[in-house]
Residue, then its C-alpha position, 0 to 999 in steps of 0.5 A: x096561470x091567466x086566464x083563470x078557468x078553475x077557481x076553488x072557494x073553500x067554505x066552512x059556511x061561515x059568514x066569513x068564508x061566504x065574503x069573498x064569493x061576489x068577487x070570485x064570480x066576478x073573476x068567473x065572469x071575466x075569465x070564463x072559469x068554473x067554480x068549485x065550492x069545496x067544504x072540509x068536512x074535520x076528522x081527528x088526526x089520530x083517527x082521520x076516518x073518526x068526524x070531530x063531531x060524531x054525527x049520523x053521516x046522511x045527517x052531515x050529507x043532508x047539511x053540507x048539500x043544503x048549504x051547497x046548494x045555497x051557495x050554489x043557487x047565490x052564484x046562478x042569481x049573481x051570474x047565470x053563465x058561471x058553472x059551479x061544482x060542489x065538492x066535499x073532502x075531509x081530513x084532520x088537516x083543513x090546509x092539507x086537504x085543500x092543497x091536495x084538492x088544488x093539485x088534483x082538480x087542476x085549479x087555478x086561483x083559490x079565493x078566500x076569506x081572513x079575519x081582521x084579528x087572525x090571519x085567516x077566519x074560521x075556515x083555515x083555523x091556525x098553521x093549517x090554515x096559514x100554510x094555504x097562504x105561505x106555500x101556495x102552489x097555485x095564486x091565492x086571493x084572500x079578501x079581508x072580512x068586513x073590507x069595503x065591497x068593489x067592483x070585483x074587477x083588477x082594474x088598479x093593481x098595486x105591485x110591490x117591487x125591490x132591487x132584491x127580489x129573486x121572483x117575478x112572479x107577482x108581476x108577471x100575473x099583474x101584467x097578465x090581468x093587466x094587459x086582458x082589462x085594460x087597467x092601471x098598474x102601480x109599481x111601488x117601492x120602499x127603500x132607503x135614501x142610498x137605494x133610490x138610484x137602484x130602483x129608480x133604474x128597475x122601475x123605469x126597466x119593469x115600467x118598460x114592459x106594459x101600458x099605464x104603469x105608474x111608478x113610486x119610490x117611498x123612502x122609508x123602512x116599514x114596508x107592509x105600512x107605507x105598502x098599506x097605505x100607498x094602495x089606499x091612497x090609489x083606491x087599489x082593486x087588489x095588492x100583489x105579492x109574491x110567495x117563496x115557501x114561507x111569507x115574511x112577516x111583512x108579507x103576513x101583515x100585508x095580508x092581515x091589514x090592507x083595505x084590499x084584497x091581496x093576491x098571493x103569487x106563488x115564484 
């Protein structure tokens, strides 16, 4: 899983989707990965050969190679030494496609963009969109649109845990980058008062298995928010959570509100 070697960064040539590209060349930068720019071009589920808007085909090639080739040539002046390939696939289903894109070309994160108001920008538009976060295959890096930029760089990872929790996932990947860059690594917990010596006793045995690990338990209920802020407090790179086929909707929260970047890990 890390290091990452194929990134996928699907677009729709929207603001929104083109947000998250300094941060994807800058994980290329680090980890030697190839980026692959893919666009969907939308059909209609009842005739999935049938474009949504009709158009002249060489029309739609010369446009969709054009913008390519735009985003392309940003990642060349951003990072010369990170390779890219453009794909473009089409299909009724945007979340479809691009999972089947994921399995067959061997990628290894997919970096993408959500919207304040909606749980992912134009792109991914619905339960197709949303099924690219709820049951990845592969991690999944969403960037909130319009957050404040940063380095690019996981230097101070916030990792929620809980005496629970069926997967290790999320912090396995977290160690990983961990230990490559060098950083901080923040495991926070939110609990009620009669937990506290149960996670007291997981913190100090997950603390145990790497360097600068910082330990905080949070008595409360409201997860997503005290996990919200608790990163903003740290001036957290990025938030790690963990995926089991459907997200919960704190784990949806967490995605749609953190002032970070938030990586979905598949368990």
């Amino acid at each position: 899983m890390y290091p990452f070697r194929r990134i996928l960064i699907p677009t729709d040539f929207s603001t929104a989707s083109e947000w998250v590209f300094d941060d994807a060349v800058r994980i290329a930068g680090t980890t030697g990965a190839e980026i692959v720019i893919l666009h969907i071009r939308m059909t209609w589920e009842k005739d999935p050969d049938e474009l949504r808007f009709p158009a002249d085909p060489r029309l739609y090639e010369y446009a969709e190679q054009q913008e390519l080739g735009r985003l392309r040539d940003f990642i060349r002046r951003s990072n010369a030494s990170v390779t890219t390939r453009l794909a473009v696939k089409q299909g009724p289903h945007a979340g479809e496609e691009i999972a089947k894109f994921v399995a067959a070309e061997d990628i290894d994160l997919v970096v993408i963009a959500t919207h304040a108001r909606h749980h992912v920008a134009h792109l991914l538009i619905g339960s197709t969109t949303l099924s690219v976060v709820n049951d990845p295959t592969v991690p999944v890096l969403a960037i909130r649109y319009g957050i404040r930029k940063r380095s690019g760089s996981m230097k101070r990872i916030v990792v929620p845990v809980h005496p629970g929790q069926t997967t290790n996932a999320a912090l396995d990947l977290a160690l990983a980058i961990n230990q490559a860059q060098g950083g901080e690594l923040h495991l926070v917990t939110v609990c009620s008062e009669a937990d506290v010596p149960k996670a007291e006793t997981m913190l100090r045995d997950l603390a145990s298995r790497s360097a600068n690990v910082h330990e905080t338990i949070i008595r409360g209920s409201d997860v997503e928010r005290e996990i919200i802020r608790h990163a903003a407090k740290a001036d957290a790179d990025v938030i790690f959570i963990n995926a089991r086929q459907q997200l919960t909707e704190k784990k949806i929260n967490i995605v749609r509100h953190a002032p970070t970047p938030v990586m979905v890990v598949p368990g």
